[in-house]
C-alpha positions, 0 to 999 in steps of 0.5 A, spaced: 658 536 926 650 535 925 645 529 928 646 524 922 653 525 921 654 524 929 649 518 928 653 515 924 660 516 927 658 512 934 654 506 928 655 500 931 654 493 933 652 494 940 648 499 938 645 496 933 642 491 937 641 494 944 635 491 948 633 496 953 639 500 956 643 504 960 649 508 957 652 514 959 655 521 955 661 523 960 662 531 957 655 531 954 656 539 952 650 540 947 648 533 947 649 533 940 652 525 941 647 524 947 641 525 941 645 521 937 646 514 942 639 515 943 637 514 935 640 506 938 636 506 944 629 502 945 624 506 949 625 505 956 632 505 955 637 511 959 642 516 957 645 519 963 648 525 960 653 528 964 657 535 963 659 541 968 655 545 964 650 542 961 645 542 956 638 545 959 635 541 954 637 535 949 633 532 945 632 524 945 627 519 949 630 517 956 636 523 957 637 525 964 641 530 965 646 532 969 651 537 972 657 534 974 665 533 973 665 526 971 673 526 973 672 528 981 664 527 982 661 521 984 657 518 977 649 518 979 649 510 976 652 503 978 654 498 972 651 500 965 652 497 959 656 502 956 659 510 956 660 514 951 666 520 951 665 524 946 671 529 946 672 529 952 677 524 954 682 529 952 681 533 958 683 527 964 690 528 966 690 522 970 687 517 963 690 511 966 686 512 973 681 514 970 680 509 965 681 504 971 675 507 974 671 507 968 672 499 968 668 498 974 661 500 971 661 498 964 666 493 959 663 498 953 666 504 951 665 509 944 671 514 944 670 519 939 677 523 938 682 528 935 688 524 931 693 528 934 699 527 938 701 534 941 697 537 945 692 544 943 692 548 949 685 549 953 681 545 948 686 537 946 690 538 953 691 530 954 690 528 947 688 521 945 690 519 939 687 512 935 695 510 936 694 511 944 689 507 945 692 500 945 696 504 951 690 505 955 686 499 953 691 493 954 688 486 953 681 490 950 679 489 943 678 496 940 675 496 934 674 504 929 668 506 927 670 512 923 674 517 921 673 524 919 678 530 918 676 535 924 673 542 923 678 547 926 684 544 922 688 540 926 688 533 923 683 527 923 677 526 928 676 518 930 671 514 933 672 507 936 668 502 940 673 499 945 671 492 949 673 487 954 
């Protein structure tokens, strides 16, 4: 996926009109989504971009890097406005517990995931798909922003944003 098809994938209202924010990407990778939600962010915004390895660099204002496990590290912020997990919620065994743990920093989640059911060994090990989310998020409002068939073949990738 290229920047202008990731911005377009993560497109939405709470972006759209977000005043001076504080987002985080939990596994950032590349940053590739990480420059996408800074495409929404005012100047003076903050992007926490999180990863256990990480981009050196990711283009985009108010990127902080970090090299950490988002699932057993401590997160370097309090509550923030909004996390996004781009392909990454698929690798948290303990979805439940880890979604509660979640809750206590922000009401907003974009979650951009494979459509699958069954698990893809060492790269969808815990998949999520856009069935299960009701299951995870119960009494949130989830909302899909898009969809798109993946590149290595193995169905369709969504987004979605899900709030309280």
């Amino acid at each position: 996926m290229q920047l202008p098809e990731a911005i377009q994938f993560i497109q939405c209202e709470v972006l759209q009109q977000a005043p001076i924010s504080q987002w985080a990407d939990l596994g950032c990778g590349s940053g590739l989504f990480s420059t996408a939600l800074a495409h929404y962010m005012p100047e003076g915004s903050t992007i926490y971009a999180i990863d256990h390895k990480p981009a050196t660099r990711i283009a985009g204002h108010g990127i902080q890097i970090f090299d950490l496990d988002f699932v057993s590290d401590p997160l370097p912020f309090g509550q923030i406005d909004g996390i996004l997990m781009a392909n990454s919620l698929h690798y948290v065994r303990d979805q439940p517990a880890f979604i509660q743990k979640l809750s206590f920093y922000t009401s907003s989640l974009i979650v951009i995931e494979y459509d699958i059911e069954k698990p893809v060994p060492t790269w969808v090990p815990f998949p999520v798909s856009y069935s299960k989310l009701p299951t995870l998020f119960p009494n949130r409002k989830i909302v899909k922003l898009g969809e798109r068939p993946s590149a290595y073949g193995q169905g369709d990738m969504y987004s979605a944003l899900i709030t309280r």
